[in-house]
C-alpha positions as CSV (number, residue, x, y, z in Angstrom):
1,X,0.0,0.0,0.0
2,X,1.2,3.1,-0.7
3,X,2.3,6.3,1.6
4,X,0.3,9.3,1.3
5,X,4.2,10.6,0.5
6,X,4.2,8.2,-2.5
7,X,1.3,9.5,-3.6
8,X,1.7,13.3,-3.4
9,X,4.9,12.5,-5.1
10,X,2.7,11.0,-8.2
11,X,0.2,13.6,-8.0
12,X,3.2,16.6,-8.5
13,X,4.9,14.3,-11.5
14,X,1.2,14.0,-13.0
15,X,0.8,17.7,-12.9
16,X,4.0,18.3,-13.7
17,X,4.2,16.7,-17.1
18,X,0.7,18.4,-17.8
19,X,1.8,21.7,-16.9
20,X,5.1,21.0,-19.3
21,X,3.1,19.4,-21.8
22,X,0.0,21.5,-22.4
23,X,0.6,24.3,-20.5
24,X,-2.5,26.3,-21.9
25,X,-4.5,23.1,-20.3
26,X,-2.4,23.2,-17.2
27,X,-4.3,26.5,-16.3
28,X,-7.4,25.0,-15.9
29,X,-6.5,22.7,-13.6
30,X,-6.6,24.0,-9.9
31,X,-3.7,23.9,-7.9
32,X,-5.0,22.5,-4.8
33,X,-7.0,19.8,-5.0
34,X,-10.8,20.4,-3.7
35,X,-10.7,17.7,-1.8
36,X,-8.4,19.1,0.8
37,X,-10.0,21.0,2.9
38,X,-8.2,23.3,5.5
39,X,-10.3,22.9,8.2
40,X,-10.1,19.5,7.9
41,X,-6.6,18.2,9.7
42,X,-6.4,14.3,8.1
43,X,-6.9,14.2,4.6
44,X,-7.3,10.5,3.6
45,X,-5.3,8.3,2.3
46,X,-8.8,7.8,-0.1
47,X,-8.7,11.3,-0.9
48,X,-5.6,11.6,-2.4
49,X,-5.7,8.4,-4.5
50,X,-9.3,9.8,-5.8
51,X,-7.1,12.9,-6.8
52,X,-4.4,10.4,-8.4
53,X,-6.7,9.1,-10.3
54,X,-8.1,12.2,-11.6
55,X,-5.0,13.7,-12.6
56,X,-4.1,10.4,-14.4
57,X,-7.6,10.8,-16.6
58,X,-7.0,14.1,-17.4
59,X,-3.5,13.5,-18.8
60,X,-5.1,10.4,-20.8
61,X,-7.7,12.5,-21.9
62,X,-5.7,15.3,-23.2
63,X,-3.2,13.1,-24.9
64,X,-6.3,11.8,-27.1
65,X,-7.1,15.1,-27.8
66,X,-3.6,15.9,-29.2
67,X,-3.5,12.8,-31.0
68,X,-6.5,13.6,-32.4
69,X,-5.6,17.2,-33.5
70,X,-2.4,16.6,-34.8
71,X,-4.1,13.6,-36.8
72,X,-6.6,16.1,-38.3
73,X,-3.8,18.9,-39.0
74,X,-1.8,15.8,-40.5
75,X,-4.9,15.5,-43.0
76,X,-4.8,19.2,-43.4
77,X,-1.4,19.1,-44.9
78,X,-1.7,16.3,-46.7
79,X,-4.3,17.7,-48.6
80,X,-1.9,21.5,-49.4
81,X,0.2,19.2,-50.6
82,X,-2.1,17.1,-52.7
83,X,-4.3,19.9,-53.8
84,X,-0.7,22.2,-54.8
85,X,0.9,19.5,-56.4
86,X,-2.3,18.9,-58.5
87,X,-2.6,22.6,-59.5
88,X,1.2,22.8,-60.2
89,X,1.3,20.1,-62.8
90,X,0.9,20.9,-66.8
91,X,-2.1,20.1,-68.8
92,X,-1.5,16.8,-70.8
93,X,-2.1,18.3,-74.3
């Protein structure tokens, strides 16, 4: 079972490589999670695997949406090229 050390140590490299990854998504995230609460002195153990999880999602998620985009802008270019190439070339006759 893991510490709640161990984990906080996952949650900052999870945030970390989405805040050096897609830093315009980064933003969005909050720093602290809302699970902890201040008032509240012993955070679970529950709590911050929830938050784990979470962060792990989000970094899945966003990679599929990058795939996705760069796929489509792949396409894009594709069809510049296609479209230039076709307009460049000489008439047969």
């Amino acid at each position: 079972m893991k510490t709640i050390n161990e984990i906080t140590n996952e949650i900052n490299n999870y945030t970390s490589i989405i805040k050096n990854t897609f830093p315009e998504l980064y933003d969005k995230l909050t720093e602290t999670p809302l699970f902890l609460s201040y008032e509240k002195k012993d955070n679970s153990i529950a709590d911050y695997k929830s938050y784990l999880s979470f962060l792990k999602s989000q970094l899945t998620e966003l990679v599929k949406i990058y795939e996705l985009q760069k796929h489509e802008n792949d396409i894009k270019q594709t069809k510049s090229t296609v479209t230039f190439r076709i307009k460049k070339k000489p008439p047969l006759l």
